[in-house]
C-alpha positions, -999 to +999 in steps of 0.1 A: +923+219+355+920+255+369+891+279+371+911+292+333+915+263+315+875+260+325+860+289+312+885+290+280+867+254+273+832+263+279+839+294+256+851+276+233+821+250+230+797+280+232+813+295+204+812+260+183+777+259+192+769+293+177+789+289+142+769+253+142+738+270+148+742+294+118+758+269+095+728+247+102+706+280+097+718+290+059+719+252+050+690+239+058+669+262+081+671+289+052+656+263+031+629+250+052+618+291+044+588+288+020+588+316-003+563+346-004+554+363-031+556+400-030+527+424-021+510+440-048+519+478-058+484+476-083+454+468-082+453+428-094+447+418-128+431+384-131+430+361-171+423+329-171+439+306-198+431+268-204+436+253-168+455+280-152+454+321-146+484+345-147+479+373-123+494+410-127+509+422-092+532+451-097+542+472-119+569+500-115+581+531-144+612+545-132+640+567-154+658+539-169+632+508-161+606+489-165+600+465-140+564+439-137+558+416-113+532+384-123+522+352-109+514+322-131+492+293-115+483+256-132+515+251-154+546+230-149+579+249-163+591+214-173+561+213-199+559+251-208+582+282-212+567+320-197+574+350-221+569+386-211+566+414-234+561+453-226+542+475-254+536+517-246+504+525-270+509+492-293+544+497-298+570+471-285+597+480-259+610+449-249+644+450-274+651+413-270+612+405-279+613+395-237+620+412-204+646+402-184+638+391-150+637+363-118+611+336-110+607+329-073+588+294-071+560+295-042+543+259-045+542+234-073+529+246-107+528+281-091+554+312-097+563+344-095+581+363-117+596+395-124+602+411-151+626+442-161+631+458-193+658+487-192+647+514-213+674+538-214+675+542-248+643+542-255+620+581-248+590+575-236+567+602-217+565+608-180+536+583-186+527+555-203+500+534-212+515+504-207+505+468-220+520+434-203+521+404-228+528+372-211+528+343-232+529+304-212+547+289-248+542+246-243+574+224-253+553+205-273+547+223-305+517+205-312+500+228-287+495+267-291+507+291-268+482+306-243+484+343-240+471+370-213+472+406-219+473+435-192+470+473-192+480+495-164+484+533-167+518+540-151+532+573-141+572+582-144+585+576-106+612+598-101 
């Protein structure tokens, strides 16, 4: 073998070792990630309910959204279901009854989730007085829902 064949070789293990590195990297090392929860854009709003507490982190009023962000601690999403309403002044904006949204999972029986209610047909002020509804709903309908309610004043972002 000459001095070319060499270096072709070793560049071509140092390049198989590099796509390894990254396939091993988004299958497994990704997932070795744990999850963080994102940083608050309000001042945290604590209820307790039966043997858990649902937290209000963020909350954001832009020209076609509304977007919350909560955390729900002590409850297993095999056992119960998480609704999330939006009211301005008592009146409901959520069209479906719930907001849309995403759930990251950060530890057993603890979650984060996001919820998004596009409101571009629907005027509301430059702000709002808005109240967060979120409902933990058990499967068992033997068992009442438990339900935390939030205000936060929110400004128009624009």
């Amino acid at each position: 073998m000459d001095k070319k064949e060499k270096k072709y070789i070793i560049a071509i293990v140092i390049l198989v070792a590099v796509v390894l590195g990254v396939i091993w990297y988004f299958r497994v090392g990704y997932l070795l990630k744990k999850p963080e929860m994102p940083e608050a854009n309000i001042e945290i709003q604590t209820k307790m309910v039966d043997r858990g507490t649902i937290n209000l982190r963020n909350a954001e009023y832009t020209e076609g959204q509304i977007k919350v962000g909560y955390e729900v601690n002590g409850f297993s999403l095999k056992e119960y279901n998480v609704s999330c309403k939006l009211y301005n002044d008592g009146n409901l904006i959520s069209s479906s009854g719930s907001t849309d949204g995403g759930l990251i999972e950060l530890d057993e029986q603890h979650y984060y989730f996001v919820g998004f209610e596009n409101i571009d047909q629907v005027n509301l002020p430059d702000s709002i007085d808005l109240t967060v509804e979120i409902t933990v709903i058990p499967n068992d309908s033997g068992q009442k829902p438990l339900t935390a309610s939030f205000n936060v004043g929110l400004d128009k972002e624009m």
